[in-house]
Structures are given as structure tokens and as C-alpha cells.
N, C-alpha and C positions, 0 to 999 in steps of 0.2 A: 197283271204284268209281273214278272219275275224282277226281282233286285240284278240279274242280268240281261235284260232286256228281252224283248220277244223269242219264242225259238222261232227257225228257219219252216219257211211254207214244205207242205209234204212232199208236194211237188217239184221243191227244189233239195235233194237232202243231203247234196253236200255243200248247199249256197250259204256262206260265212263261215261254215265250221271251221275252226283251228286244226290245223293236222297235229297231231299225235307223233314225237319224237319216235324214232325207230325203235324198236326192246319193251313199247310199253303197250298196254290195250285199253277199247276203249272206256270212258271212266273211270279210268285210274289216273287218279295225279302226277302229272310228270314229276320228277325227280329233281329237285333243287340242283341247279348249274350254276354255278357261278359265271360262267364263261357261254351266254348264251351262242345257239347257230342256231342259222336262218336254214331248217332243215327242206325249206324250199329251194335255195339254191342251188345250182350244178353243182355236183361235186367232181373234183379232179383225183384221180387217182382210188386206189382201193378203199384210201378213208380220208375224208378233208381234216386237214389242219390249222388248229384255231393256235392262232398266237399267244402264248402267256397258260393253255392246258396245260395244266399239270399231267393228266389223262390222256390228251393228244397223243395220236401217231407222229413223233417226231423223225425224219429222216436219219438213219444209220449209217454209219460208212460204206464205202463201197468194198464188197464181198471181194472185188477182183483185186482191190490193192494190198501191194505185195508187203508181206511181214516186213516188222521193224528190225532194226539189226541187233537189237540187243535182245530180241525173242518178248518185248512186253507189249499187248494187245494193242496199243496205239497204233493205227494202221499208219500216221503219216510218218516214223521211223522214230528213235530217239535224239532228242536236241543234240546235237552237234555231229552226229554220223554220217558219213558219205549215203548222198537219195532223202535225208530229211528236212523235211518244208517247214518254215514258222509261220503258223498262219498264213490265213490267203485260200489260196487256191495251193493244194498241196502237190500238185502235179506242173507247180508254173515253172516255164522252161521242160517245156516235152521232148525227153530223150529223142534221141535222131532213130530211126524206122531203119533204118541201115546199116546200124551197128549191135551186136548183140551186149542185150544187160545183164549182168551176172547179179546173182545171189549172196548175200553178205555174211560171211561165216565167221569174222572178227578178222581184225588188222594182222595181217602177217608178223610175226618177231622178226628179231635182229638176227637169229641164227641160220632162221629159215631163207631169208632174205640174202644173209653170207653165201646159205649151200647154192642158190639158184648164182649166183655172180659166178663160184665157183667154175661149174657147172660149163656155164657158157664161156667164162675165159678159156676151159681144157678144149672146148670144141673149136674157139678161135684159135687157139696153138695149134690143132689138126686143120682149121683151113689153111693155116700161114705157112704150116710145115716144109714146104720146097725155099724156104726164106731159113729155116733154121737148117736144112742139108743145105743150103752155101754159105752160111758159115761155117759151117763144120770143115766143108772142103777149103774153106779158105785157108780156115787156120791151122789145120793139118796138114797141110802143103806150105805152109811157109817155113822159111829157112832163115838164120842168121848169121850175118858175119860181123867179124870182129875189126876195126880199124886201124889202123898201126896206133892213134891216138889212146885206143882203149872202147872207144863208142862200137854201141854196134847199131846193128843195120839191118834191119826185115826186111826178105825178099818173099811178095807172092807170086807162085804160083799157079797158071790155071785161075788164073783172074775174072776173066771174061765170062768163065761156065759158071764161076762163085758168084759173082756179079746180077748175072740173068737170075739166077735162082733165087736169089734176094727181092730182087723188085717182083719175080712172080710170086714171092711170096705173100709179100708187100700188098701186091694189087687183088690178091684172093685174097687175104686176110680181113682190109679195107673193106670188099665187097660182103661177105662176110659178115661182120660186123653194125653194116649198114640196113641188110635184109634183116637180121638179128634183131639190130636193136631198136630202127628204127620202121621199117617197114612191117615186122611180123607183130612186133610189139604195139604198133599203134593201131592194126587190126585186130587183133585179138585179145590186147591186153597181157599176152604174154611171151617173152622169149624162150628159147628152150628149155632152159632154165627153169625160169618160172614155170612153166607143164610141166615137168618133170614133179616138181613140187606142190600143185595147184594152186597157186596164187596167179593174182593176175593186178596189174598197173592201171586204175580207173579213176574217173573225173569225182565229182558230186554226185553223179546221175548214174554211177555203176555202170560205164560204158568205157570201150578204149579210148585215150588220148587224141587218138591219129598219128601218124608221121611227123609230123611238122612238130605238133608241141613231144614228142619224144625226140629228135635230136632238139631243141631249145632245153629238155630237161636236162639231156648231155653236157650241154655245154655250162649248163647252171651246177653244175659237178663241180664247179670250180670252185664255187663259194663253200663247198663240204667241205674241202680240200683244207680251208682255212680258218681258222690257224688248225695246226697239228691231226686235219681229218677230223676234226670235231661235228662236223656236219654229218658224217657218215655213222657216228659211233651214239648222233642225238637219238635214234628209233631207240635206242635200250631201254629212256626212262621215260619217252615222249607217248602220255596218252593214246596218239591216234599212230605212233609209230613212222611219224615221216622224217626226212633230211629236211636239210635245209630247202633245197630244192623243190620238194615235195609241198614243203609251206608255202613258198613263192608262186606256185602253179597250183597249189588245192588239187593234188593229186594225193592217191591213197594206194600203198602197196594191201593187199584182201587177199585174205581166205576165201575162194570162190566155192558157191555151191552150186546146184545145177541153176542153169538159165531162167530167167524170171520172165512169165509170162507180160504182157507191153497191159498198163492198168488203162489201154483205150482200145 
């Protein structure tokens, strides 16, 4: 009798044998593991994973998630950037399928951001334009006279034609402003403006706002306002480049790059 006990009948010749780790042949000593596997079991996947392998096939990121925005290989983005997860599941709160995600090229400046306001204030002066020809008519046509007192006294003019031309202005100007700023901007993330310059107005998730929270940002303009437009002049020193505004709602004026494939 062997100090390991009987071998196996001829007739049975693989009855007790130990199988043999994968990579090795037979009679050769397997290979010292620290981290045994039961190479009988199913295996899941190309290579099973043993917990605590140093050696182990550990799971990789996913190939399809979209670079970070500061360009450094962590695919979940860098701490604090608009689209970056802290742990967890880095995809929690899954962008909406119906809006497009842009690509993150860095925070727009304070200049850039000036040239796109610009921009679209000259083209709301072209919608309102029939509002500025009656003023003109107005005040062109008025006249004054003088009172025996010393006062004097405006007469207008062609009133009624100065008049109309005002509120038409009024009412394209308004509408205008609203497809502008609130309807184009909260689908695309950008007014004309901003395309002209390629930035665009996005959440956490690098997608537009919507309508609704773009006139809410409108109105949140107020608090830039004070004191002295200090809201509006904070993007110059401000890290992520926001207003006051922008910190209130966790929106991000961006450098867009081309659209970001959806990482589902």
C-alpha cells in the first residue's frame, strides 16, 4: 500500500483522480495558490473570479463610458465636474434618452459668455425693431410750445401710428426672447448666442435644462443683480465659472464638444 493510499482499479481510470489545474500536465506538481479554486466549478464568464487574487481577472471599467472632463483616465469624471459620480453606481440618475448630451471641453469664461449675451441682446433689438421706428416717429414729430408762464408743453404728433409700432415691437421683441431664451435654450442648451460661440447651458448630466428651469434661471438673475451685478461679474474668479444663479440650480455654462455617445 502506498503512504497514499491504493491507486484507482484499471478499469476505472479516472475513478478518484484529482483533476489537474488548467496550464499544468500530468505529474507535475500544481503550482502553490494561495487563493485556492474549485476548478470543478462552472465558470462564469471568460475567466472566474476569485475574491482577494491578486492574479484574478478583476472587472475593468466600461469601454463605452464617456471621458472625464478634465481629460485624466478615470472614466467616472473628475470630483466636482458637471456628469461626475462619487461612488456608487456612476451612472445613478440616467440622463433622459430625449435630450442630447454634450461633451465637456471646460467651463466657458467670463468673456465668452459676455460675447454670446451680446450677441443675442443685437438680435432682440432686430426682433423689437418696429418698437424702436415708433419711437423715433414719436419723437420726431413732436413739437413744443411755449406758455405765456414760461413752461412749455409737447405736442405729439401721429400718435396712434407711434403707438402701434411700440407694442408691435413690444410683442415680437417679448416673443423673441422667450423662444430665445427659454424654449431654444432649454432644448438645446443653447441660444444663438451661445452657437455662435459653441457653448451650451447644462445640468450635472451634460444635458439641456428644459424651459421651465431656463425662465426660473431668468428670474434667478435677480439675485446677480445684487448688490452692484456682483452675481454676474462672480464667473471671472469662480472655479466652475457660474452666477449666482447657476449655483442655485447646479447649472454649468461648457465648452461643448461633439455629442457623447448615451454609456447604456
Amino acid at each position: 500500500m502506498s503512504h497514499y493510499g491504493d491507486p484507482p482499479p484499471e478499469d476505472e481510470p479516472n475513478a478518484a483522480r484529482p483533476q489537474q489545474p488548467p496550464g499544468t500536465h500530468a505529474g507535475e506538481p500544481a503550482p502553490y495558490n494561495p487563493y485556492p479554486v474549485n476548478w470543478d466549478a462552472p465558470q462564469t464568464g471568460s475567466q472566474a473570479f476569485v475574491a482577494g487574487d491578486p492574479h484574478g481577472q478583476q472587472p475593468g471599467p466600461d469601454p463605452s463610458a464617456p471621458p472625464s472632463p478634465d481629460g485624466s483616465p478615470n472614466p467616472y469624471g473628475a470630483p466636482g465636474a458637471p456628469g461626475a459620480q462619487q461612488g456608487g453606481n456612476p451612472y445613478a440618475g440616467t440622463p433622459n434618452p430625449t435630450k442630447p448630451t454634450f461633451g465637456f471641453g471646460g467651463y466657458a469664461g467670463w468673456l465668452t459668455r459676455v460675447g454670446a449675451y451680446l450677441i443675442d441682446n443685437l438680435l432682440g433689438a432686430v426682433a423689437a425693431l418696429p418698437a424702436i421706428v415708433g419711437y423715433v416717429l414719436l419723437l420726431s414729430n413732436a413739437t413744443t410750445t411755449t406758455n405765456a408762464d414760461g413752461s412749455q408743453r409737447v405736442h405729439l404728433h401721429s400718435a396712434g401710428l407711434s403707438l402701434s409700432l411700440i407694442g408691435l415691437g413690444f410683442l415680437t421683441g417679448l416673443v423673441f426672447g422667450i423662444w430665445n431664451i427659454c424654449i431654444r435654450q432649454g432644448r438645446t442648451g443653447a441660444t444663438i448666442g451661445k452657437s455662435v460661440l459653441a457653448i451650451r447651458l447644462v445640468n450635472s448630466d451634460l444635458q439641456p435644462i428644459g424651459g421651465g428651469w431656463c425662465f426660473l434661471r431668468q428670474i434667478l438673475h435677480i439675485v446677480d443683480s445684487l448688490p452692484c451685478d456682483i452675481g454676474y461679474l462672480w464667473p471671472i474668479w469662480d472655479s466652475r465659472k457660474q452666477t449666482f444663479a447657476d449655483k442655485i440650480l447646479s447649472t454649468y455654462v461648457i465648452h461643448a464638444t461633439t455629442q457623447e455617445p448615451r454609456p447604456y
